[in-house]
N, CA, C and O atoms as a printed pandas DataFrame, in Angstrom:
     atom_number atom_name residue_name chain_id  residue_number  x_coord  y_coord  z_coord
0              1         N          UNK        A               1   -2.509   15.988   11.913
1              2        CA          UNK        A               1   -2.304   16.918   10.818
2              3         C          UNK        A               1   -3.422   16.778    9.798
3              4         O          UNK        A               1   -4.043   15.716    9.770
4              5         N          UNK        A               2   -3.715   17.711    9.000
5              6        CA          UNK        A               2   -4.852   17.513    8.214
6              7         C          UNK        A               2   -4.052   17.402    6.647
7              8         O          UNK        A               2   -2.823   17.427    6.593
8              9         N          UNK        A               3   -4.635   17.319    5.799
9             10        CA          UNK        A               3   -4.059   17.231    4.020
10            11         C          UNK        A               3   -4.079   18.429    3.911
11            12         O          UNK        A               3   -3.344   18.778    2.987
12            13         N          UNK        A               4   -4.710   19.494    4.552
13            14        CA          UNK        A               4   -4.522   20.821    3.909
14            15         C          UNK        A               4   -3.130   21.714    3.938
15            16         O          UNK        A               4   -2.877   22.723    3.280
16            17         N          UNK        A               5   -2.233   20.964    4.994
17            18        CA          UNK        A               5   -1.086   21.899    4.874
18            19         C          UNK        A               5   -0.129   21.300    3.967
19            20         O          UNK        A               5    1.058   21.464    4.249
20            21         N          UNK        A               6   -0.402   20.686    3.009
21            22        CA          UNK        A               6    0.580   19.611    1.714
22            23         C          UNK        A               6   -0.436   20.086    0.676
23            24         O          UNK        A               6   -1.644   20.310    0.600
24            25         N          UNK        A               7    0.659   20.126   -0.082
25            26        CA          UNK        A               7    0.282   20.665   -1.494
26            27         C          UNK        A               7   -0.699   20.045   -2.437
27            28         O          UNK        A               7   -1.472   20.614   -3.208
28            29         N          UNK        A               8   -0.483   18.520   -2.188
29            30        CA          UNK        A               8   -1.802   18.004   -2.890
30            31         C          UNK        A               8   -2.141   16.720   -1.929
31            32         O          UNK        A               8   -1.906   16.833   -0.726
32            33         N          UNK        A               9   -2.524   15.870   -2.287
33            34        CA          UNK        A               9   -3.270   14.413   -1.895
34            35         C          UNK        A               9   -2.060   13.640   -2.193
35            36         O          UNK        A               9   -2.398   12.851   -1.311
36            37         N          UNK        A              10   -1.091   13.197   -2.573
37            38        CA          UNK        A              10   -0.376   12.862   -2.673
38            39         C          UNK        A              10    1.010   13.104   -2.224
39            40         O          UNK        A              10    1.900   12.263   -2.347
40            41         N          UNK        A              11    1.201   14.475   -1.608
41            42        CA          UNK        A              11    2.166   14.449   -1.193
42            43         C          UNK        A              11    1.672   14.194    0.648
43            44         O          UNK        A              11    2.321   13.747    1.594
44            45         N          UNK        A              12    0.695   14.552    0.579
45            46        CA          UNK        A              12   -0.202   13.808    2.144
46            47         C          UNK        A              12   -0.052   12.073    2.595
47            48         O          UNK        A              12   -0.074   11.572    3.719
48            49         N          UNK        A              13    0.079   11.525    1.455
49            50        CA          UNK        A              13   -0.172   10.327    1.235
50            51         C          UNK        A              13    1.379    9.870    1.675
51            52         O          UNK        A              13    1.593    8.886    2.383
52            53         N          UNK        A              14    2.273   10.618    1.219
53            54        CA          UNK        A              14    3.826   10.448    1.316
54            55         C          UNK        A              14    3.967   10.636    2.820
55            56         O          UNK        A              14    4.440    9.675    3.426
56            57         N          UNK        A              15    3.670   11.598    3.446
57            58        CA          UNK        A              15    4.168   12.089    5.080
58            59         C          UNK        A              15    3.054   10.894    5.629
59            60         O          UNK        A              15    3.265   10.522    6.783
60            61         N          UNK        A              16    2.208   10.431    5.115
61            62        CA          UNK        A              16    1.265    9.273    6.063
62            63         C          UNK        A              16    2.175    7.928    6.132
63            64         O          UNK        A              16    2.242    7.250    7.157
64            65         N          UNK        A              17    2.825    7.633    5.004
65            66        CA          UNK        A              17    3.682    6.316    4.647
66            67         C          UNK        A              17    4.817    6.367    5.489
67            68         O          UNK        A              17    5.159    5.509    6.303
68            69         N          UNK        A              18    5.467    7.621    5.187
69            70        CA          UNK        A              18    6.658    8.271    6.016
70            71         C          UNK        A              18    6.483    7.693    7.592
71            72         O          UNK        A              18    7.190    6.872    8.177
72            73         N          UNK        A              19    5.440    8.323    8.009
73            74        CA          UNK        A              19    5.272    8.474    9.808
74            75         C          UNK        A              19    5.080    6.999   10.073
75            76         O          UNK        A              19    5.837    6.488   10.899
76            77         N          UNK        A              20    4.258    6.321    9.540
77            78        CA          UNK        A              20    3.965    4.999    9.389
78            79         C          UNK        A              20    5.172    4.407    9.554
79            80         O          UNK        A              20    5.391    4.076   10.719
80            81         N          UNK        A              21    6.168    4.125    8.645
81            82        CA          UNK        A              21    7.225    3.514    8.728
82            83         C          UNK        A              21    7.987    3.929    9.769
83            84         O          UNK        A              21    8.514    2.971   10.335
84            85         N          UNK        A              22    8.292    5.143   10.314
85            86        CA          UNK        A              22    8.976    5.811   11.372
86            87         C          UNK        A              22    8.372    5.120   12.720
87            88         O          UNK        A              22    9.116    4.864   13.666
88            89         N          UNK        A              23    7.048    4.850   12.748
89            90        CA          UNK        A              23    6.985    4.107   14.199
90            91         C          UNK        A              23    7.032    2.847   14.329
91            92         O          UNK        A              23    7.112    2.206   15.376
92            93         N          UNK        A              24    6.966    2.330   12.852
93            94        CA          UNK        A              24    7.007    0.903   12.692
94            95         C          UNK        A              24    8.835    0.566   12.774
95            96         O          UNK        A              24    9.076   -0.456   13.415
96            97         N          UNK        A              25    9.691    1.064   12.389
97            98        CA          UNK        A              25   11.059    1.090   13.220
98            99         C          UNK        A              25   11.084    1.594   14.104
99           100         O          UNK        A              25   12.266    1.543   14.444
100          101         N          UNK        A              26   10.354    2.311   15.083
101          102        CA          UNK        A              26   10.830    2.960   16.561
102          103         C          UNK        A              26    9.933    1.149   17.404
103          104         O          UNK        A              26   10.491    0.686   18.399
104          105         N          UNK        A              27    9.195    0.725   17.079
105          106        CA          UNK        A              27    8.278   -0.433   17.725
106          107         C          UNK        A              27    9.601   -1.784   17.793
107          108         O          UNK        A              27   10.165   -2.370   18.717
108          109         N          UNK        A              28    9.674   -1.843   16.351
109          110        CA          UNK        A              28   10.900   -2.899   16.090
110          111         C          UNK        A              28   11.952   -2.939   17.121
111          112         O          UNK        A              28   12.535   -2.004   17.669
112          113         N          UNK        A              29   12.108   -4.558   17.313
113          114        CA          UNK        A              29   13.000   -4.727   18.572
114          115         C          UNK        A              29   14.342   -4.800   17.605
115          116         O          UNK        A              29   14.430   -5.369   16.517
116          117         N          UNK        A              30   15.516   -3.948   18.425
117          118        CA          UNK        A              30   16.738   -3.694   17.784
118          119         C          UNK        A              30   17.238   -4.888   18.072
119          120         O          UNK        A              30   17.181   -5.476   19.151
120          121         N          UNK        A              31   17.839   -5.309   16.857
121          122        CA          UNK        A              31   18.761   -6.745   16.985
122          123         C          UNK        A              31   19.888   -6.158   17.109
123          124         O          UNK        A              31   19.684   -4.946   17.178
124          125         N          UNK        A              32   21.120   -6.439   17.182
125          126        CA          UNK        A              32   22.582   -6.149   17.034
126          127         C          UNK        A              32   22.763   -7.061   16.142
127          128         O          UNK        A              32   22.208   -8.148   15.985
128          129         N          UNK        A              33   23.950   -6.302   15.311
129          130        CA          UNK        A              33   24.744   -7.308   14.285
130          131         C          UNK        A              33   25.427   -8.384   15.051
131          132         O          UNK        A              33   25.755   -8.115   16.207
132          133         N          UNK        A              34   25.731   -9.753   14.496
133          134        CA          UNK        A              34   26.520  -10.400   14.878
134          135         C          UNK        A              34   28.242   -9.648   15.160
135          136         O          UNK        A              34   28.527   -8.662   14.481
136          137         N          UNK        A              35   29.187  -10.146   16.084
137          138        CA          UNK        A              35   30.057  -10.294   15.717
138          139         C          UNK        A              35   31.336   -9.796   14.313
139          140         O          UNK        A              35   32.100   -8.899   13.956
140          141         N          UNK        A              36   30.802  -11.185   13.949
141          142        CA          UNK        A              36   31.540  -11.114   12.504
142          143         C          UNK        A              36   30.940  -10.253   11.344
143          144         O          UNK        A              36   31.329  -10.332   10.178
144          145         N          UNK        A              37   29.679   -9.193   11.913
145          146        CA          UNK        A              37   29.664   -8.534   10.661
146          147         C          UNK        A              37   30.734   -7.591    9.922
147          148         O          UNK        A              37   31.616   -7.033   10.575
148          149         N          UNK        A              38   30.621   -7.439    8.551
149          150        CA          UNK        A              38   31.622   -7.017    8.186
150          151         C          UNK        A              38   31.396   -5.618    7.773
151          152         O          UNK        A              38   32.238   -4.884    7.255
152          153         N          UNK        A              39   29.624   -5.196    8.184
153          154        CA          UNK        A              39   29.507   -3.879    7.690
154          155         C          UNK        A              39   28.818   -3.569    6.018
155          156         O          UNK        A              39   28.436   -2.513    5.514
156          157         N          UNK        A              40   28.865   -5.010    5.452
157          158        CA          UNK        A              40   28.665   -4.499    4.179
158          159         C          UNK        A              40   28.078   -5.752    3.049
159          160         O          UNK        A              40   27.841   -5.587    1.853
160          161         N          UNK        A              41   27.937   -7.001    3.836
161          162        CA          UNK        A              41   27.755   -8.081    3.234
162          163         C          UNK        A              41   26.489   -8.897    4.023
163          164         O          UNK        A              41   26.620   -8.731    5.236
164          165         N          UNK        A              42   25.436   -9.635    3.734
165          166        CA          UNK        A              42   24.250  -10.182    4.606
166          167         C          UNK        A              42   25.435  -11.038    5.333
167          168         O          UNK        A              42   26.493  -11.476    4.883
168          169         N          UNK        A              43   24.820  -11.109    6.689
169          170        CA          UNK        A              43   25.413  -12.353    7.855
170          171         C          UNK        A              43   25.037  -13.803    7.195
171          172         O          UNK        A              43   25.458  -14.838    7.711
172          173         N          UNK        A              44   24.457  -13.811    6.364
173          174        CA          UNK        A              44   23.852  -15.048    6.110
174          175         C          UNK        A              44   24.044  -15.795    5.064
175          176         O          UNK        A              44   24.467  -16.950    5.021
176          177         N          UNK        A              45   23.709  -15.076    4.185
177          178        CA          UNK        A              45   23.770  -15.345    2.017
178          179         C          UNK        A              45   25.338  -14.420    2.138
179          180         O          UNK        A              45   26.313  -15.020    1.685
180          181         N          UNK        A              46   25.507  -13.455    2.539
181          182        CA          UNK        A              46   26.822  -12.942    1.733
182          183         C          UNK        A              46   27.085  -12.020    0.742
183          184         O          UNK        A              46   28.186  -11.801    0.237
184          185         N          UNK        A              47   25.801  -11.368    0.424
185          186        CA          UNK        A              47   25.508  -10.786   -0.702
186          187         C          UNK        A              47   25.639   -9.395    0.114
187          188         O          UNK        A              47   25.463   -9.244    1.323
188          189         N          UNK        A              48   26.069   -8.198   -1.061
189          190        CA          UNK        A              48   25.946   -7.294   -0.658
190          191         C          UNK        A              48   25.051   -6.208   -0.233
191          192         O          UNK        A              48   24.210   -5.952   -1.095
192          193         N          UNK        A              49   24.972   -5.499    0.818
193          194        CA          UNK        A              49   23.573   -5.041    0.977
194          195         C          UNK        A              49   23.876   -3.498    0.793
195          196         O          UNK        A              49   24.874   -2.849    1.107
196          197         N          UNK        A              50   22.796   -3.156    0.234
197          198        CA          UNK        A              50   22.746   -1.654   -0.738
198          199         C          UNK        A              50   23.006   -0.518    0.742
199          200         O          UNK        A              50   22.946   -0.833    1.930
200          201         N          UNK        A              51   23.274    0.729    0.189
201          202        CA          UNK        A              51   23.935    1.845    1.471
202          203         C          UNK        A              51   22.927    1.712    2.181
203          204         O          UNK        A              51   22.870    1.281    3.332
204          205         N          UNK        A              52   21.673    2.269    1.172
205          206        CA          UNK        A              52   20.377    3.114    1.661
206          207         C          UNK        A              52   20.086    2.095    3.366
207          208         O          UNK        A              52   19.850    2.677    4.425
208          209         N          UNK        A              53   20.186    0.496    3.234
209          210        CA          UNK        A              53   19.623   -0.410    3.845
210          211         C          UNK        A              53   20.658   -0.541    4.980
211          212         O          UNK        A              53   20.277   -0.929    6.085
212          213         N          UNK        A              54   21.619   -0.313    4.814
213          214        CA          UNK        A              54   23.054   -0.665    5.398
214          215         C          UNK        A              54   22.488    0.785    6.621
215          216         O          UNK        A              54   22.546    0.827    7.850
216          217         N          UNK        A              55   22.057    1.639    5.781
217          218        CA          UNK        A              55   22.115    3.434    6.848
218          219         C          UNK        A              55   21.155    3.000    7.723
219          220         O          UNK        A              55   21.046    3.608    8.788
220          221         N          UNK        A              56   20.206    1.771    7.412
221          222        CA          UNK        A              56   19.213    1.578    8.437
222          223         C          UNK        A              56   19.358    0.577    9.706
223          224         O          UNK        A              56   18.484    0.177   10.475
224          225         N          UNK        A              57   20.455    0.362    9.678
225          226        CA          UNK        A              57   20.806   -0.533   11.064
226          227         C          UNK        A              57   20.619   -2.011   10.244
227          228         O          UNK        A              57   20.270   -2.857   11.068
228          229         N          UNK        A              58   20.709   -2.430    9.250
229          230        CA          UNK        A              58   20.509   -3.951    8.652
230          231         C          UNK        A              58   21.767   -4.427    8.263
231          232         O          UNK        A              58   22.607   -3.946    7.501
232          233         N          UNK        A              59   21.740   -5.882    9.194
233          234        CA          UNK        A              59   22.844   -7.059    8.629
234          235         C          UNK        A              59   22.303   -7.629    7.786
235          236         O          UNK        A              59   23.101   -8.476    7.386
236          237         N          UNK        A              60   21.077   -7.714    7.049
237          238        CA          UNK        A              60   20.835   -9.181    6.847
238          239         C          UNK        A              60   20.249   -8.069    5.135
239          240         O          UNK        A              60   19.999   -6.863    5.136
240          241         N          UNK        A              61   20.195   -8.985    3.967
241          242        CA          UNK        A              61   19.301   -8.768    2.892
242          243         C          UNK        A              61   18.105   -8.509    2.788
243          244         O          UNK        A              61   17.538   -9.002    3.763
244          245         N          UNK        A              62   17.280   -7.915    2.023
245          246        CA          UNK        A              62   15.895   -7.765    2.360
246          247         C          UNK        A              62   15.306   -9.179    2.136
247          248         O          UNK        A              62   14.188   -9.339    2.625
248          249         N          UNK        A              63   15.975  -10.476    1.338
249          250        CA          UNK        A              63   15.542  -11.719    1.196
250          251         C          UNK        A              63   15.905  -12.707    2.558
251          252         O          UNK        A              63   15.257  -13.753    2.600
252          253         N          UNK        A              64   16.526  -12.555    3.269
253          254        CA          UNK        A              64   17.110  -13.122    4.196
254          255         C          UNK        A              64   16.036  -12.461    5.900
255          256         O          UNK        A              64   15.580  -13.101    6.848
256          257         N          UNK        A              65   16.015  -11.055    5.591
257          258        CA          UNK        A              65   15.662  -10.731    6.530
258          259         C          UNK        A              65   13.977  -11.116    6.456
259          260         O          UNK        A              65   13.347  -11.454    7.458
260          261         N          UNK        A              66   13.446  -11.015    5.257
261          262        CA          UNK        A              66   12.289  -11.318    5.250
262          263         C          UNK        A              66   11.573  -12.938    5.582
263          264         O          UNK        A              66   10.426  -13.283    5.864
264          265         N          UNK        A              67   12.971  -13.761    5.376
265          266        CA          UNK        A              67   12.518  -15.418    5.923
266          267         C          UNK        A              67   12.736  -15.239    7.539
267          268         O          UNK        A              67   11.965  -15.950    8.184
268          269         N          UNK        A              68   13.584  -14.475    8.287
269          270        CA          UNK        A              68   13.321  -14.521    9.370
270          271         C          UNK        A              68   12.003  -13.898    9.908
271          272         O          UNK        A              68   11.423  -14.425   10.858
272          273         N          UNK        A              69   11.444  -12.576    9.195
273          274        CA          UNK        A              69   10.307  -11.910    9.406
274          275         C          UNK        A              69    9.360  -13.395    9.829
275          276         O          UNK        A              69    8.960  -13.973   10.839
276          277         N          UNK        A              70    9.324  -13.530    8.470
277          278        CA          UNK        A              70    8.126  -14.476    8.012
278          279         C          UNK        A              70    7.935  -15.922    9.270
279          280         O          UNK        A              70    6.888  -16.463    9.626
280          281         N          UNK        A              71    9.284  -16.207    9.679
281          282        CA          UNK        A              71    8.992  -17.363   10.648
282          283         C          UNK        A              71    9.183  -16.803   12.103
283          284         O          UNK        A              71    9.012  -17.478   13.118
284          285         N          UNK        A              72    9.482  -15.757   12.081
285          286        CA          UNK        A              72    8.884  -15.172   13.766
286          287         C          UNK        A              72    7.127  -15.023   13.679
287          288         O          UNK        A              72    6.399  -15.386   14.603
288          289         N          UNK        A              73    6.733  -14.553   12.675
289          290        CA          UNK        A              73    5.123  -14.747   12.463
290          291         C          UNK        A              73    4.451  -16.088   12.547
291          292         O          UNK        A              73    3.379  -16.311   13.109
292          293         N          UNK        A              74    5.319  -17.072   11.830
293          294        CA          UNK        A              74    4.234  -18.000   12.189
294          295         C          UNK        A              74    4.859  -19.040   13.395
295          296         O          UNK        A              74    4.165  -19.616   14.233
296          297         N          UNK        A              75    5.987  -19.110   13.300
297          298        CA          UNK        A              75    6.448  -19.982   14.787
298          299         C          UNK        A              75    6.769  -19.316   16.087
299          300         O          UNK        A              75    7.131  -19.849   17.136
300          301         N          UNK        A              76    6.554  -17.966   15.804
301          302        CA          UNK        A              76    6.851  -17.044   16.759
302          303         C          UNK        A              76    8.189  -16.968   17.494
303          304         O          UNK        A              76    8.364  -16.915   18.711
304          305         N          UNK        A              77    9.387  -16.975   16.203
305          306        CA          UNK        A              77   10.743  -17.624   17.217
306          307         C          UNK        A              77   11.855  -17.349   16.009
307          308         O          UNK        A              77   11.369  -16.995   14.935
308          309         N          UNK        A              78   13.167  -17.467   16.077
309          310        CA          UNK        A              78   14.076  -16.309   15.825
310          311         C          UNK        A              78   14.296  -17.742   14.698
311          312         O          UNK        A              78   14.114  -18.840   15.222
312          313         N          UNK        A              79   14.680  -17.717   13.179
313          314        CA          UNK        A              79   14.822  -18.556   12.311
314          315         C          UNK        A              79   16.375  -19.585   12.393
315          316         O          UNK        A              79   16.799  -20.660   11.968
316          317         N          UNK        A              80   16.730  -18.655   13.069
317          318        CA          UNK        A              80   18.156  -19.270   13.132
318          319         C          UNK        A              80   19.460  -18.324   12.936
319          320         O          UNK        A              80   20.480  -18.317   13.626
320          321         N          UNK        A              81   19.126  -17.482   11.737
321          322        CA          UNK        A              81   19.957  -16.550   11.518
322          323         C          UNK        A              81   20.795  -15.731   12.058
323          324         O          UNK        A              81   21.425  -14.939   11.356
């Protein structure tokens, strides 16, 4: 697509971030919730996790999910969680 069919440079910038993220969850290997999820609380900490995040297939907090991120990167292996 080119910037010319969006109204300015910025709303170009939005559908680039957009698509970006869209294949970067289609790449992502789907985990399944545990079990005992309850739908509405991290599997882990317990804290509640917001709709928007909940609509995206997530058990875990964006703080929780991000320590597992972070140690599949450097140990290459599931944190425990």
């Amino acid at each position: 697509m080119t910037s010319e069919k969006f109204a300015d440079p910025s709303d170009y910038a939005s559908h680039l971030e957009a698509e970006a993220l869209q294949e970067a969850l289609s790449k992502r290997k789907a985990e399944r919730p545990p079990g005992d999820f309850d739908g509405e609380t991290c599997t882990v900490c317990y804290t509640l996790i917001p709709e928007g995040r909940l609509a995206t297939g997530a058990f875990r907090c964006i703080e929780c999910q991000t320590k597992v991120e972070n140690d599949r990167r450097l140990h290459g292996r599931h944190a425990g969680y």
